[in-house]
MARKOL-64936 format. One record per residue (C-alpha): residue number from 1; residue in three letters; chain; z, y, x. Coordinates in steps of 0.5 Angstrom, whole numbers, plus 2048, in hexadecimal, padded with zeros to 3 digits. Each point is the difference from the previous one (the first is absolute). Layout:
BEGIN
{i->NUM	aa->Ala	ch->A	z->Z	y->Y	x->X}
...
//
This chain:
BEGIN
{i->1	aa->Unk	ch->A	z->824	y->7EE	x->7C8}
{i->2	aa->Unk	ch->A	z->805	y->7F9	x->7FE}
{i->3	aa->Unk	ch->A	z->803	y->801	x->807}
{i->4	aa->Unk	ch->A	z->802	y->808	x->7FF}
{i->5	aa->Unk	ch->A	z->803	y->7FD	x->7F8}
{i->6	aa->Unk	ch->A	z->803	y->7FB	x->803}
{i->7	aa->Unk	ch->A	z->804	y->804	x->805}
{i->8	aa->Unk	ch->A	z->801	y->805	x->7FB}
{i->9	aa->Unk	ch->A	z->803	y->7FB	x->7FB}
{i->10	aa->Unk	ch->A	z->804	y->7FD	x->805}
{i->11	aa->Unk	ch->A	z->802	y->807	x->804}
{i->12	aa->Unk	ch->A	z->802	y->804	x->7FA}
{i->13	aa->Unk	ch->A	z->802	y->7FB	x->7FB}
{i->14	aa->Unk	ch->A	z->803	y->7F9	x->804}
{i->15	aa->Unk	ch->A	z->7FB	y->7FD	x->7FC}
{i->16	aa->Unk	ch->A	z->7FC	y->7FA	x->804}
{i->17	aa->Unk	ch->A	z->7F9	y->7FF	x->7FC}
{i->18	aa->Unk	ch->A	z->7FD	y->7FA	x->7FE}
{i->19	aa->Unk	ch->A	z->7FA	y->802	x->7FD}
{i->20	aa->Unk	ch->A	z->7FD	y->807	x->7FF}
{i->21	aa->Unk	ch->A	z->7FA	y->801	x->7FB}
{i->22	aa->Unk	ch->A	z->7FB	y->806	x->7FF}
{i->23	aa->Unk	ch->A	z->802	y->802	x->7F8}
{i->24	aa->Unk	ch->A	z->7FA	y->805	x->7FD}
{i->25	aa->Unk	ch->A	z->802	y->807	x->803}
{i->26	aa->Unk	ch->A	z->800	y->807	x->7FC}
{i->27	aa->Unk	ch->A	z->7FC	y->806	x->803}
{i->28	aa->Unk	ch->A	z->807	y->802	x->804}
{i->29	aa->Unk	ch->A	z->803	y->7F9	x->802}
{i->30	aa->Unk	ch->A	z->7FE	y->7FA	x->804}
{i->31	aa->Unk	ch->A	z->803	y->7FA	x->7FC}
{i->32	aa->Unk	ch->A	z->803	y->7FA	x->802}
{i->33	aa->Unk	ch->A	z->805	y->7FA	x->7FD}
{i->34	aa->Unk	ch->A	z->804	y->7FD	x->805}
{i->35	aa->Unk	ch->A	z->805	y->7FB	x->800}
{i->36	aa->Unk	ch->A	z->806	y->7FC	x->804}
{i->37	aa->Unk	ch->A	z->802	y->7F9	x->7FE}
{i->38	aa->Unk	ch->A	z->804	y->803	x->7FA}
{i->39	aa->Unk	ch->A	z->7FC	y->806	x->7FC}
{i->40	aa->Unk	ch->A	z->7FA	y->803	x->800}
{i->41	aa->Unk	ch->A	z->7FF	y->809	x->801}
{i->42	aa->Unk	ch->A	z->7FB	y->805	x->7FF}
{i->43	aa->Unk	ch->A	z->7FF	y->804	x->806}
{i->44	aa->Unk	ch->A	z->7FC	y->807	x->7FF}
{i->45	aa->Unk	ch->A	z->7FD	y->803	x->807}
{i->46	aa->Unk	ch->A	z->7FF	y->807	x->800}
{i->47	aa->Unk	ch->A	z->7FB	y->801	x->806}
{i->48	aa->Unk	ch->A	z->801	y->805	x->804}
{i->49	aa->Unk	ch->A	z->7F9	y->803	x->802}
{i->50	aa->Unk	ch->A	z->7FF	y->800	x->7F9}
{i->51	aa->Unk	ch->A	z->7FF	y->808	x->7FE}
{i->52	aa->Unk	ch->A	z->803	y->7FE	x->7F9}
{i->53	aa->Unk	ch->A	z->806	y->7FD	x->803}
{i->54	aa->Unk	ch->A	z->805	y->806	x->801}
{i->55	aa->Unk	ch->A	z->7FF	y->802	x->7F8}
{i->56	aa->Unk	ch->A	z->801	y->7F9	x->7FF}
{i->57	aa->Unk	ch->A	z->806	y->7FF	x->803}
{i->58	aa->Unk	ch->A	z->803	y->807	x->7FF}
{i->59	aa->Unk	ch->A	z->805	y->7FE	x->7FB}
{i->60	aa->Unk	ch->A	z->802	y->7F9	x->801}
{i->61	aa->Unk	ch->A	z->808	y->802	x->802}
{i->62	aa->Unk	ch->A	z->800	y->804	x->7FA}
{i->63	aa->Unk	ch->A	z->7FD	y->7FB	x->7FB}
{i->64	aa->Unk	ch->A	z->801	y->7F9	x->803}
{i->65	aa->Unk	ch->A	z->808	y->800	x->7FF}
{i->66	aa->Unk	ch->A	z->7FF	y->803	x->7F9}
{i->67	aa->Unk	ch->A	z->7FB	y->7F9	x->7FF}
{i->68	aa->Unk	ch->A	z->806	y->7FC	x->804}
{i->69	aa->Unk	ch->A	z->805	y->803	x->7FB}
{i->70	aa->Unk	ch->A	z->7FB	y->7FF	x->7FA}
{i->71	aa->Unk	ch->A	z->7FF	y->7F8	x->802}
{i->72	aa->Unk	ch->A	z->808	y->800	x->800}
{i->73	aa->Unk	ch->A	z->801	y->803	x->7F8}
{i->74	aa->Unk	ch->A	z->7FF	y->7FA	x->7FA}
{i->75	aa->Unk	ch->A	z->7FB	y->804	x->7FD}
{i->76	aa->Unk	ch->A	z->7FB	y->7FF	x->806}
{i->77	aa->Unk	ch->A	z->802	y->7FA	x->803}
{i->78	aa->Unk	ch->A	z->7FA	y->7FC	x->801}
{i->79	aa->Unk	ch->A	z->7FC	y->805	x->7FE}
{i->80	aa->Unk	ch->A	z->7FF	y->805	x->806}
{i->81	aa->Unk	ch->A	z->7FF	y->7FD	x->808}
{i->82	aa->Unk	ch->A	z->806	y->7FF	x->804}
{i->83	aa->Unk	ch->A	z->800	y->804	x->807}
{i->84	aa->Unk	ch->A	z->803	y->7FB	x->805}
{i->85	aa->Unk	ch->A	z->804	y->804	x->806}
{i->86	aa->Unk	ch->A	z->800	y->800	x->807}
{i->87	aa->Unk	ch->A	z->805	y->7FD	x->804}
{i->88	aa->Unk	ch->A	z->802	y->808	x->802}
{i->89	aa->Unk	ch->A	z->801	y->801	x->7F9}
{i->90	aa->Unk	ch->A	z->7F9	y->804	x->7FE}
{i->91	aa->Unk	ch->A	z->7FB	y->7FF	x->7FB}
{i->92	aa->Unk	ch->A	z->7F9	y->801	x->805}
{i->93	aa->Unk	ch->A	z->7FF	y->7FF	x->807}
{i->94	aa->Unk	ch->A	z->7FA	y->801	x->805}
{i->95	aa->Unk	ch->A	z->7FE	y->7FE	x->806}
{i->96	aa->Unk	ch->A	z->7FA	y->804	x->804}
{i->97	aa->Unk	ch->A	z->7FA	y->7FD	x->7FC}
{i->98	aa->Unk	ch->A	z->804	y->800	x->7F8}
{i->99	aa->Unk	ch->A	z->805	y->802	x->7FB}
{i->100	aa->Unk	ch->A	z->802	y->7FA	x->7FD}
{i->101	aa->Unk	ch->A	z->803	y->800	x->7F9}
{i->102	aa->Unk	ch->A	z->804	y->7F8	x->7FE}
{i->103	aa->Unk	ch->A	z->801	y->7FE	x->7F8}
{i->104	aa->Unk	ch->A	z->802	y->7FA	x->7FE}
{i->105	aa->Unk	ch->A	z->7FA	y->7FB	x->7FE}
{i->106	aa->Unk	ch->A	z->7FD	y->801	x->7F7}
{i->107	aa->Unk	ch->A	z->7FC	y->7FA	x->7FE}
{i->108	aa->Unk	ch->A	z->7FA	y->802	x->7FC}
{i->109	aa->Unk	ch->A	z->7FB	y->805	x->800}
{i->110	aa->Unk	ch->A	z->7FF	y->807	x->801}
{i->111	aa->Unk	ch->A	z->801	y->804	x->7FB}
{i->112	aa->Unk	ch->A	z->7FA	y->806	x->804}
{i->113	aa->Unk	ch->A	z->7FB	y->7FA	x->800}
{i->114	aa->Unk	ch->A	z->802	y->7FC	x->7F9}
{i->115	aa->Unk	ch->A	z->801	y->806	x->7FB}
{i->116	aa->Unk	ch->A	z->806	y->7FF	x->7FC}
{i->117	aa->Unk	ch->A	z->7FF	y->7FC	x->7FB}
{i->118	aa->Unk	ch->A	z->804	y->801	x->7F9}
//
């Protein structure tokens, strides 16, 4: 599993990994914080032979430039996850095994797993 992420991140994005740890996964996606010698990412892993993937991975073109402009304006900068292109210019990629979603790394704790807090 670490060699296949370190291959993706290397093949598709030019980044070489120095770390890569397991983060707590939602029920679609595997989830990994990986890190280079500058930053850190979130890594979401879509595994293929899982049944529910295809729904989940359905829309991504759709939604995910749409995050990326949302990430860009004022209003929503540092509050929405910043997807991370790959080196072809797209917002996913996937080898045999995954589709791979990369975002820029937030600090903190999971709103799902937390609640929101007024």
């Amino acid at each position: 599993m670490m060699f296949r992420i370190r291959s993706i991140m290397k093949n598709h994005y030019g980044i070489e990994l120095r770390s890569v740890r397991p983060q707590q996964g939602g029920w679609a996606a595997l989830a990994f914080k990986v890190n280079d010698d500058r930053r850190s990412y979130f890594l979401k892993q879509y595994e293929k032979n899982r049944v529910s993937t295809p729904k989940w991975t359905a829309a991504i073109r759709e939604y995910i430039p749409i995050l990326a402009w949302l990430s860009e304006q004022e209003a929503f900068r540092g509050k929405v996850p910043v997807p991370v292109r790959t080196l072809d210019g797209q917002y996913r990629c996937e080898d045999q095994s995954g589709i791979y979603l990369l975002f820029e790394y937030i600090e903190g704790e999971t709103v799902g797993r937390e609640g929101i807090k007024a």
